[in-house]
C-alpha positions in Angstrom: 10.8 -1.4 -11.4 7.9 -4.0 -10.5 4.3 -3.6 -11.0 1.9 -5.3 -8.6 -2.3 -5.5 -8.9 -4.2 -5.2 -6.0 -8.0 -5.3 -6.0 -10.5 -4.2 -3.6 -13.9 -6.3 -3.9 -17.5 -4.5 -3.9 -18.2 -5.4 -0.7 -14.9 -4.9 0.9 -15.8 -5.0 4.8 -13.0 -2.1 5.5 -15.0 0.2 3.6 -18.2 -0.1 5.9 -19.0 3.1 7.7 -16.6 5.0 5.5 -18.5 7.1 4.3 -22.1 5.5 4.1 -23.5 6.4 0.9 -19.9 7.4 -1.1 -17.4 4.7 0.6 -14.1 4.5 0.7 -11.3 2.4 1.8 -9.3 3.9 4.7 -6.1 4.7 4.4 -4.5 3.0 7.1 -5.8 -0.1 5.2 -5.0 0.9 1.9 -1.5 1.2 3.0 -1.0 -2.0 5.1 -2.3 -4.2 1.7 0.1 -2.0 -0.6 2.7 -3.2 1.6 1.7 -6.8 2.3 0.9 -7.2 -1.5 4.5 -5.6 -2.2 6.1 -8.1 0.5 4.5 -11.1 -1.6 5.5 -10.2 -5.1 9.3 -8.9 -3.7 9.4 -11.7 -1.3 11.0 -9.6 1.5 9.9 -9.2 4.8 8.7 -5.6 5.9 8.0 -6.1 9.1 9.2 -4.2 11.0 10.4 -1.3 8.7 10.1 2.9 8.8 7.3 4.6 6.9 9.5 7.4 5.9 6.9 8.7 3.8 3.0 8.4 3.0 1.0 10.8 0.8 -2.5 9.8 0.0 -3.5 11.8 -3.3 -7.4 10.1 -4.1 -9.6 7.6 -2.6 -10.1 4.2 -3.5 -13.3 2.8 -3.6 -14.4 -0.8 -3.2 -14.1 -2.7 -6.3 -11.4 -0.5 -7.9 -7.9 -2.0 -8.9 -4.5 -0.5 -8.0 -1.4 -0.4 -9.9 1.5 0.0 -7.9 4.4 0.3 -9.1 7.5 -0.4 -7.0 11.2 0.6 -6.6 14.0 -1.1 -5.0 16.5 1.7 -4.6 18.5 0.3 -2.3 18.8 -3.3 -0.3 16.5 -1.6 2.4 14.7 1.0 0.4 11.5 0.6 -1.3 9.6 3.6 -2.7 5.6 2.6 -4.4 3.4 4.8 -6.1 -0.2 3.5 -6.2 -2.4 4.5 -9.0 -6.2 3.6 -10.0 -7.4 4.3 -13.9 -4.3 6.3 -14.6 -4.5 8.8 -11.5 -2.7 8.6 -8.1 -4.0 7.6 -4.8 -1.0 6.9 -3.1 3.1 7.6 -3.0 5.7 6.4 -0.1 8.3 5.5 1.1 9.6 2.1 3.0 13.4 1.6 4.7 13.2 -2.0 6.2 14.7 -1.8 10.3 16.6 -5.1 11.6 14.2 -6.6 14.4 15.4 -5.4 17.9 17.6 -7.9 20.0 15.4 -10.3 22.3 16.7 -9.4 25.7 
């Protein structure tokens, strides 16, 4: 298993209009830096791959830190669960796809 840290900064821009007055970072942006930041530690490539599973469990705020801790189960699998001061915000799933022929 690897553990990655991944910090959202107090005045994250993605967390602007969600909500105002008790913001949050989306989700769809939560997940694209879990995945980017797991791509940098691993040193694999993700892109494309096959969500083959999500689940968002809490929020994240702006300026909170996420643990996430990854496993390789297999050359193209990677499962992540995401935590922030000891409860989860986020579980999945990754299979990593070959790129699709140029024609």
């Amino acid at each position: 298993m690897t553990s990655i840290e991944l910090s959202f900064p107090p005045d994250d821009p993605a967390a602007n209009g969600h909500f105002p007055g008790n913001p949050i970072i989306p989700g769809a942006v939560l997940l694209s830096e879990v995945l980017r930041a797991i791509e940098a530690q691993l040193g694999v490539a993700l892109w494309p791959c096959q969500i083959k599973m999500a689940k968002f469990f809490n929020p994240v705020r702006p300026g909170d830190q996420v643990q996430i801790d990854v496993t390789n189960r297999e050359s193209s699998e990677i499962r992540f669960t995401c935590m922030v001061d000891g409860k989860s915000v986020l579980a999945g799933q990754v299979v990593k796809t070959l790129p699709l022929a140029a024609k």
